[in-house]
N, C-alpha and C positions, 0 to 999 in steps of 0.2 A: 205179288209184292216183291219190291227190289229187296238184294241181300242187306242193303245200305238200309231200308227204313224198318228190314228185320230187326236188323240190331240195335237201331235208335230205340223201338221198340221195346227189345228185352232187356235192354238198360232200362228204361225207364219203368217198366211193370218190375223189376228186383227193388228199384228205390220203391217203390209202393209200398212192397212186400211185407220188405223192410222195417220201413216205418210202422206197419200195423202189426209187425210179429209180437207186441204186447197181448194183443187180441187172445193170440193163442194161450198166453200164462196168465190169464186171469184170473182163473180159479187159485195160483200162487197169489196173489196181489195183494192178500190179507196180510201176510207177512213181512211185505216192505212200501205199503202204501198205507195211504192216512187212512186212523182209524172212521167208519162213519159215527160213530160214538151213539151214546144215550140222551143227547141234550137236542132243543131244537136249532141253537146255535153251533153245536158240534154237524148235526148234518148238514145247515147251509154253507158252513164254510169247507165242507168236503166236497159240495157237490159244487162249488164255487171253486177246488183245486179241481175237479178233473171237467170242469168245462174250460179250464185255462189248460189244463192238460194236453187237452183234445186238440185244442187250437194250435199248439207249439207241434201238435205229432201231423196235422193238416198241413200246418207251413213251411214241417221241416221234410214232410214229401213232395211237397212243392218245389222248394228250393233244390232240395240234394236231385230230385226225379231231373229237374232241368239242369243240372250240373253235370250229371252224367250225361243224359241223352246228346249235351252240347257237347262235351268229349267224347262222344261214340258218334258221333253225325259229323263231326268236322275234323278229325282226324286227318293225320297227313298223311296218311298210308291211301287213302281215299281222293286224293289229289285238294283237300281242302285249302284254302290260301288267304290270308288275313285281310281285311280289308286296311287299307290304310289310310282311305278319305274319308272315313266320319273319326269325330271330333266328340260329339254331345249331342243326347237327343231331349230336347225340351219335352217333350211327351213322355216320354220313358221317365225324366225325373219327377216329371208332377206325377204320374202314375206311382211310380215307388215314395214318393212320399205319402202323397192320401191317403193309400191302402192302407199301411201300417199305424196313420194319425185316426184313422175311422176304426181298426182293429182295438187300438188299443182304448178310445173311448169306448166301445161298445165292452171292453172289459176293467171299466174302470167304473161303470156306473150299478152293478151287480156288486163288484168289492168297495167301492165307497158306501152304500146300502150296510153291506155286513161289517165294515169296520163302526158306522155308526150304532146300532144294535149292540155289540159288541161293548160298548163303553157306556150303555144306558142300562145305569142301576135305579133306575126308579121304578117303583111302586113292590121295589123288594118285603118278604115278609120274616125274612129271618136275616140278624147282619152278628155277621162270624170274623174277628178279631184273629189273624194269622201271625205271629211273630216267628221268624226265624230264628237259631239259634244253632252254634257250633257243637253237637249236630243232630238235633233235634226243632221238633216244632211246636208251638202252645198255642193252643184253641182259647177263644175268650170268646162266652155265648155272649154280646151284650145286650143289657138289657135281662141276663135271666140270675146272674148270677154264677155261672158255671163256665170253672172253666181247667184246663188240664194239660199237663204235657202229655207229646205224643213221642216214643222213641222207638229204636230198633227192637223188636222182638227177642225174648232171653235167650228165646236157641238159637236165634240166628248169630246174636252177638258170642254166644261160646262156642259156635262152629267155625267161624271168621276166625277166632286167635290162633295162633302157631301154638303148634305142639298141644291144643288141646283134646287132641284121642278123638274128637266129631267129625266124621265124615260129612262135610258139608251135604254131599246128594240125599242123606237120610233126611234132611229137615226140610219139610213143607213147606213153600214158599219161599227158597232162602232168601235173606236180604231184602224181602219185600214183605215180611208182615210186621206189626208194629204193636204195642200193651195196650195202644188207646186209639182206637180209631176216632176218626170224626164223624158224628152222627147226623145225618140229615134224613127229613122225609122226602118224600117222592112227589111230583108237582106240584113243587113249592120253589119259588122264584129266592135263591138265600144269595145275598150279597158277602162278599169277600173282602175284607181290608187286610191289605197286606204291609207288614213293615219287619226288619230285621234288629238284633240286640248286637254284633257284632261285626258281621263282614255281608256281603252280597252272598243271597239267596234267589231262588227264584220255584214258585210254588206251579206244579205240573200233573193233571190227570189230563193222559190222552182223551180217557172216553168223554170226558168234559169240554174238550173240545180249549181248553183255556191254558195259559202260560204266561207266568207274569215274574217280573223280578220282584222281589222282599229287600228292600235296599233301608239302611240306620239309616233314623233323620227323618224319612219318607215316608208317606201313606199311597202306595197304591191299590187299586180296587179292580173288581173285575165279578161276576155272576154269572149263575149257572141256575138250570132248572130241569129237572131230570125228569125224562118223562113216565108219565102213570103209568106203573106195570113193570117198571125196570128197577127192582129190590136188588140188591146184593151188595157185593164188595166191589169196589173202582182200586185199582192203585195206580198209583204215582211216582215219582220221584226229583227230588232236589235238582232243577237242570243248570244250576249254576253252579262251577267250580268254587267252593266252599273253603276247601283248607284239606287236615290230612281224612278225616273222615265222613269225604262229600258224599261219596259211594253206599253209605250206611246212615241215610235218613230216609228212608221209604216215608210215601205217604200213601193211607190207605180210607178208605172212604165210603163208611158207610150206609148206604140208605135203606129205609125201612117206610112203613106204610104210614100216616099220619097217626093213626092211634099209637100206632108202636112210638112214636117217638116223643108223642105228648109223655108215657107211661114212662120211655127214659131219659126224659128232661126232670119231671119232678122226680125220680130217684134219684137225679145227681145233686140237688138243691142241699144246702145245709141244713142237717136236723133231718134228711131220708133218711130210712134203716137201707143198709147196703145191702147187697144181695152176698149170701152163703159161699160164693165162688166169687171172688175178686181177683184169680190170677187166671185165670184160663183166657188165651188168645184167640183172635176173631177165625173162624175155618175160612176157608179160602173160597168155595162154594156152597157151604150151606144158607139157605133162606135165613135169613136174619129174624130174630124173636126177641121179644121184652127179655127173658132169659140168659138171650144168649149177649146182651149187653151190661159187661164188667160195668160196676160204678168204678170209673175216673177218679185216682188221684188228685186232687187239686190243687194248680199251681201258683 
């Protein structure tokens, strides 16, 4: 092998290399890639980012491999020398354009699938009334009667003040637990209406897989169904710039097994006996119990 297709060569296996050196931090990948979440919506649209994923990391070894290798191959130190009689190659452009026209249908009809899915709230069994508010949230069961604000946690919000003596690192959860969670059971298809009282909101559980603005004036909507066997805590938060305390509305989201939730639905209804402990906050990983569900305030 000439020294010349040596080095076309190891240019072009470094662009490979390159491109696929993700491979190696995968095990990292949890930390700055999308969650695969709990919903069956949440995994197709994750597995629908890294099959686009893949495709961009395919073509961008493509491109960059033959960028190099055409800078290490035709070099002037090499006696390389420009051509100056071609003009346009009619094959080359119908080639570069098909590829990319065939590419991108083939990933347009997998995310046209999941955008439609996405927006289809029928045949929902629970529908949950979301209002935004400066800077808090209000759940409204409809239909049951129940319903409550949701806000920042007591220690969190007296850790956050200046000069309040709290070391923020001592409080569990900071900034992300909240008095009243939102209760759902676990595969159960609960639709989401969402609308705001004062300025743009916008309501966000990564593991849900969903993200919608909460805008005054408007009803938007959006669902989620969480799959059997996935009990605990979700959190969230506010991802539209809100005002001064956009930072300090967690949302937190609880789901529990169907008995458990039938059990604290009717304890929230008017005329329930509350439960003995009405101030205690949601743990951050314990299994969720009829118990450990404060009766809600009512808003």
């Amino acid at each position: 092998m000439t020294r010349h297709a040596r080095s076309a060569l190891a240019a072009a296996a470094f662009a490979i290399l390159g491109g696929l050196a993700p491979l190696a931090a995968h095990a990292e990948w949890g930390n700055v890639n999308m969650t695969v979440g709990v919903t069956e919506l949440s995994k197709e649209i994750h597995s629908l980012h890294m099959t686009i994923f893949w495709w961009c990391v395919a073509i961008g070894v493509f491109v960059f491999g033959w960028m190099i290798w055409s800078l290490v191959a035709f070099r002037k130190s090499q006696g390389a020398k420009p051509d100056t009689t071609m003009t346009h190659s009619t094959k080359a452009e119908i080639i570069w354009t098909v590829i990319p026209v065939v590419i991108l249908v083939i990933m347009a009809i997998p995310a046209a699938r999941t955008l439609i899915a996405i927006e289809d709230t029928r045949n929902t069994e629970i529908s949950i009334k979301v209002t935004g508010y400066q800077w808090k949230w209000h759940y409204d069961y409809l239909g049951e009667d129940v319903k409550f604000f949701s806000s920042l946690a007591r220690a969190s919000d007296e850790a956050r003040q200046l000069k309040s003596g709290v070391n923020p690192e001592s409080v569990e959860n900071y900034l992300l637990d909240v008095d009243n969670p939102l209760v759902v059971p676990e595969d159960t298809k609960v639709r989401v209406l969402l609308t705001a009282q004062d300025v743009i909101h916008a309501w966000w559980v990564p593991a849900f897989g969903m993200k919608k603005d909460a805008i005054p004036g408007n009803v938007n909507e959006l669902w989620f169904k969480v799959e059997k066997g996935k009990t605990g805590l979700y959190r969230g938060q506010c991802a539209e710039l809100c005002g001064r305390d956009h930072g300090f509305m967690p949302i937190v989201v609880k789901v529990v097994t169907k008995d458990e939730y039938r059990a604290w639905l009717a304890a929230q209804k008017p005329g329930a006996a509350a439960p003995a402990d009405t101030t205690s906050e949601p743990a951050a990983d314990a299994a969720p119990t009829v118990a450990a569900l404060p009766a809600a305030p009512r808003g």
